[in-house]
C-alpha positions as a printed Julia matrix, in Angstrom:
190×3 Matrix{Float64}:
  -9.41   32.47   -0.14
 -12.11   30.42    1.19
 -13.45   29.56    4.77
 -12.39   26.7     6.54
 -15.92   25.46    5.77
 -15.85   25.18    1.95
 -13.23   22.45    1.85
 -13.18   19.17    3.42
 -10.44   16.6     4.99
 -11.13   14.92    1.79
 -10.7    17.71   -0.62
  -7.14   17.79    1.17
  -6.04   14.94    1.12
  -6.96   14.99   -3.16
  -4.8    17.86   -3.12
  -1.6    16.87   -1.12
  -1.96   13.78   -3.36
  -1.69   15.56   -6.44
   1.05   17.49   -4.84
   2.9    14.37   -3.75
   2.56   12.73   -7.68
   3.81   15.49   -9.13
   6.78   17.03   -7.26
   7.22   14.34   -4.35
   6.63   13.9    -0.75
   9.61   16.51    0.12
   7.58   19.34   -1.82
   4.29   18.81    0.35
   4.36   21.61    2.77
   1.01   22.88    4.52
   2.0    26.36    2.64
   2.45   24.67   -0.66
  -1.19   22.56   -0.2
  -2.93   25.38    1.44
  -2.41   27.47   -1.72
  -3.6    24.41   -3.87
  -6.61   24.45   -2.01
  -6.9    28.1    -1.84
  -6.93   28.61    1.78
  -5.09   30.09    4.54
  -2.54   27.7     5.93
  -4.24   27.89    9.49
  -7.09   26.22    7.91
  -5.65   23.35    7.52
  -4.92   22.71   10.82
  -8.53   22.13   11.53
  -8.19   18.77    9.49
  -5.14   17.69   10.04
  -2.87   18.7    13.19
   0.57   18.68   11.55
   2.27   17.24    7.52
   3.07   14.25    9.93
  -0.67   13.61   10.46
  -1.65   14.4     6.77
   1.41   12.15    5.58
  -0.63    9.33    8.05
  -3.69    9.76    6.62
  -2.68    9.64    3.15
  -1.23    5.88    3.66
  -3.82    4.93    5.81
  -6.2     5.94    2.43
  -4.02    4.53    0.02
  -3.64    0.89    2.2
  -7.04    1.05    2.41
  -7.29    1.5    -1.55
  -4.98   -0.95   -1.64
  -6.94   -3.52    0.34
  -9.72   -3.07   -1.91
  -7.88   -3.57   -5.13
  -6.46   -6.83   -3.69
 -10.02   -8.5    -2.04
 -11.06   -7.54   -5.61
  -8.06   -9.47   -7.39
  -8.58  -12.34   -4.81
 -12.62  -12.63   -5.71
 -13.77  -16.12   -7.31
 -10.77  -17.48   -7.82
  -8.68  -20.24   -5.96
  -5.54  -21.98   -5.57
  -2.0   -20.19   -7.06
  -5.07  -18.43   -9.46
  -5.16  -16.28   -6.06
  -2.28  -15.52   -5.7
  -1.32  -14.53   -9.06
  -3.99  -12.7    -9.21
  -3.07  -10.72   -5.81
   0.74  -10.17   -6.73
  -0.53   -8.99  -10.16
  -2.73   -6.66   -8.48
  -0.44   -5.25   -6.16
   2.92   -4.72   -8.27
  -0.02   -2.32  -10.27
  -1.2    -0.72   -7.45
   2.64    0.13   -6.67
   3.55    0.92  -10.39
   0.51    3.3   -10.62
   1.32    5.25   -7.05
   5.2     5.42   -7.43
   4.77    8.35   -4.8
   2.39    7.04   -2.74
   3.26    3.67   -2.16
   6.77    4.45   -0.16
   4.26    6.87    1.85
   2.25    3.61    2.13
   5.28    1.23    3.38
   6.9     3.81    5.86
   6.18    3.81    9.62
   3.13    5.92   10.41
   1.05    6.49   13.47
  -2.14    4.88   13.52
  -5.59    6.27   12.81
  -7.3     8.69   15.4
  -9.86    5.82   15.4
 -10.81    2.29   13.84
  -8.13   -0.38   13.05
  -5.25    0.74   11.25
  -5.6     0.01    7.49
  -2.03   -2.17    7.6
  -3.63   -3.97   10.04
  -6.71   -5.25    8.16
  -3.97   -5.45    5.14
  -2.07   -7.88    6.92
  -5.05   -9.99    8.29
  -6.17  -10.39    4.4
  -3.03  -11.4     2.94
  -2.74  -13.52    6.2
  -5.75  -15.2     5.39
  -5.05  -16.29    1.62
  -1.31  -17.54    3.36
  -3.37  -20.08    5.76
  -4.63  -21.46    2.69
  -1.76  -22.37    1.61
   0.41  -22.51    4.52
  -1.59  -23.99    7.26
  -2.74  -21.88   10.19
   0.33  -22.27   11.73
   2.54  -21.27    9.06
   0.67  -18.82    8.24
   2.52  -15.74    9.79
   5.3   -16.68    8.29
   4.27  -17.16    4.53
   2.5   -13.44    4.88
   6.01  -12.17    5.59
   7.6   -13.81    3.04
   4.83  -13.29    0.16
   4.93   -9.66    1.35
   8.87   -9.32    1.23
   8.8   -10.62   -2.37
   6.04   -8.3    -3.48
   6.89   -5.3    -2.13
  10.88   -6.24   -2.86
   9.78   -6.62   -6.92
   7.81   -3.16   -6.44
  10.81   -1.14   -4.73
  13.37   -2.9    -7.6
  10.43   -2.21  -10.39
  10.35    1.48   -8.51
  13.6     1.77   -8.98
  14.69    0.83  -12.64
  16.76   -2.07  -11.41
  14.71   -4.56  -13.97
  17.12   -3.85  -16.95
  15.91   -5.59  -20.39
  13.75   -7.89  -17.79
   9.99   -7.71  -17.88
   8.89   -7.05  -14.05
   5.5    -9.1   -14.03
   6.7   -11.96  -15.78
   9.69  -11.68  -13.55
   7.44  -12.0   -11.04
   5.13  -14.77  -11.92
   8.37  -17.27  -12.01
   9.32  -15.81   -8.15
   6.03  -16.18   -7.1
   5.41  -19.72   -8.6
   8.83  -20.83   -6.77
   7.91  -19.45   -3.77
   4.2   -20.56   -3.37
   5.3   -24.48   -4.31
   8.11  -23.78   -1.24
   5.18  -22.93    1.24
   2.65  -25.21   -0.07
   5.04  -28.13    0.24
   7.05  -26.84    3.42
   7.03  -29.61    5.94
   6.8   -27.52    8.78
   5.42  -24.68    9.84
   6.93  -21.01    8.74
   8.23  -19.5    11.77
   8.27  -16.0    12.53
């Protein structure tokens, strides 16, 4: 076994990852991941004060992956463009996690410090709804362009497509939806 010092928060949270892919969130144990690392279990504990907190800090990691994925998908382009480009993005993101993205989307305490990664999630996909909503419906479209998305990634999650193809699914929702918002006479209330 090694000290304490010869792993890193980091090197844990790559490990409990791995653990969560592979056998699911109900196998991660601090036993199970301190053997991964090869450490004693009390080790651990220096990083990460309970599985609650590690469980936090892998979603906070993977919203904040997330995030980056999606200002990437959003970069130089404009109009519905962005927004395909975003829901594309992020029904990926959520097909290539399958066990990290219901980590993601559960209720989890915020960071020790900084803003909470859902937080600065929100304000982006806030900010491409204003566009397209109006600052004052603005709130509202978020919630409904995040419903749909993470709805099609929990059905896509679950098998529930059938014979249907989930992105192209999702490109006729989306279209629907954005011309609804665009042309919505009022604001969308929360």
């Amino acid at each position: 076994m090694v000290y304490p010092s010869k792993t890193s928060a980091g090197q844990i949270r790559e490990a409990a990852l791995a653990i969560v892919a592979s056998e699911g969130a109900a196998a991660l144990s601090m036993r199970t991941l301190a053997g991964r690392v090869g450490v004693a279990p009390n080790a651990l504990y220096r990083y990460f004060a309970d599985r609650d907190a590690l469980i936090a800090a892998l979603a906070e990691a993977g919203l904040r992956e997330l995030l980056e994925a999606l200002r990437e998908a959003a970069a130089g382009r404009s109009g519905f463009e962005v927004f395909e480009s975003v829901a594309d993005r992020y029904l990926a993101f959520a097909a290539e996690h399958p066990a990290l993205y219901p980590l993601m989307m559960s209720s989890q305490p915020a960071p020790a410090s900084g803003r909470p990664a859902h937080e600065d999630l929100w304000s982006f996909v806030s900010g491409l709804a204003a566009e397209l909503a109006g600052p004052d419906g603005a709130a509202g479209a978020t919630l409904a362009l995040w419903s749909y998305l993470h709805g099609l990634a929990e059905l896509e999650r679950a098998g529930l497509f059938g014979s249907l193809k989930p992105r192209e699914t999702a490109r006729a929702g989306l279209s629907a939806l954005l011309r609804g918002l665009a042309a919505a006479p009022e604001p969308v209330r929360t």
